[in-house]
N, C-alpha and C positions, 0 to 999 in steps of 0.2 A: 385715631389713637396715636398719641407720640409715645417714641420710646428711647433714651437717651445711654451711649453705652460712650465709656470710658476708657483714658488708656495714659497711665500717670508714669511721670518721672522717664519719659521716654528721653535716651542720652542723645539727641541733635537740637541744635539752639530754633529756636521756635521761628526766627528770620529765613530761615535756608527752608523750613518745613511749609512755608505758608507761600512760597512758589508752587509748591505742588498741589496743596489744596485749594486754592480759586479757580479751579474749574472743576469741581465737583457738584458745587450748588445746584438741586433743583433737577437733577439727576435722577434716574433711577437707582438701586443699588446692583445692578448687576449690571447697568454701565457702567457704574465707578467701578467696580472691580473689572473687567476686561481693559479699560484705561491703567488701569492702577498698575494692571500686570505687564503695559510695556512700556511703563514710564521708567527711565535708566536714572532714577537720583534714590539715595538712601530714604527720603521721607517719604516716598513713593509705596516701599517696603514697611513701615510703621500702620502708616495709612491702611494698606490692603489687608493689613491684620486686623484692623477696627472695622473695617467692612464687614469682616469675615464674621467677625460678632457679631456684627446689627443683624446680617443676615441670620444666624442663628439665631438673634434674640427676637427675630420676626417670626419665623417658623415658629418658637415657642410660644408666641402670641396669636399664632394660628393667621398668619397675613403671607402671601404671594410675596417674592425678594423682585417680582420682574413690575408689581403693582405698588409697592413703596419705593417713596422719596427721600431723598435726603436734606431735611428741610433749613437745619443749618450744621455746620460743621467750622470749630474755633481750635486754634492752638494758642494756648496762655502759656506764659514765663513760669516755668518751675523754679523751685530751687538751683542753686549756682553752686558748683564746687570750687575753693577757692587752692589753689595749689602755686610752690612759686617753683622760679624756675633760675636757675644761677646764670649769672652772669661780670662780667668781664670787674675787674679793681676788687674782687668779693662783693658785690653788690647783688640782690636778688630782684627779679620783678615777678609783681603777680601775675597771674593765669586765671581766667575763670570758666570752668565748664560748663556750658549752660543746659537746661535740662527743658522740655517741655510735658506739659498738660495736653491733651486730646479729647477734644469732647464732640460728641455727633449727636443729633437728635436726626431723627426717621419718622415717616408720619404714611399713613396711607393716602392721603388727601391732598392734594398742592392747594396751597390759602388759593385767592382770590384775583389777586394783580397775575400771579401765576400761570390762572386756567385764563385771564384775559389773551395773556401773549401767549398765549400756547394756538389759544384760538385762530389770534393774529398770524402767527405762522402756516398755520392750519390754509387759511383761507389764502395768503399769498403763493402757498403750495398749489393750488387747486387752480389760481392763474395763471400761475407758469406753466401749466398744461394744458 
């Protein structure tokens, strides 16, 4: 079962927010959230609030938060606020604020290539002891 939760018009530019989410993938969600919670950058703080939903939005779909994944997780270009800012002879430049989209999908299941390397891990684990 996927379940896809949202989080719009969030005010940091979607370049600065997308440092913090590539290493989420393929997570659990109650990893992400214990990472989420000592990550020191503001998109860190956005993020751990969409967790915070998928995780309720699992429980209301009757699924484990420690047995779901997070199967992908995107931030898209919102709208731009465009404001200017004065400067030097009367001349103005513009400013743009930029805004991001949040979108997470959560799945009970990891696809395929997933449960391969997981496997792979598994078994290199089991060498090294």
């Amino acid at each position: 079962m996927e379940i896809t939760v949202k989080k719009l018009f969030a005010k940091i530019s979607p370049r600065k927010a997308r440092i913090v989410l590539y290493g989420l993938r393929n997570q659990t969600l109650l990893n992400a959230k214990n990472s989420l919670t000592f990550t020191n950058k503001k998109a860190a703080g956005l993020l751990l609030d969409l967790v915070k939903a998928a995780i309720g939005a699992a429980k209301e779909n009757y699924l484990e938060a420690d047995k779901t994944y997070i199967k992908s997780i995107a931030v898209n270009e919102g709208p731009r606020l465009k404001r200017h800012m004065p400067k030097s002879k009367g001349r103005t430049y513009n400013m743009q604020k930029r805004m991001s989209h949040f979108v997470l999908t959560i799945t009970d299941q990891l696809g395929e290539d997933e449960k391969v390397e997981k496997s792979k891990l598994q078994k290199d684990n089991k060498k090294a002891e």
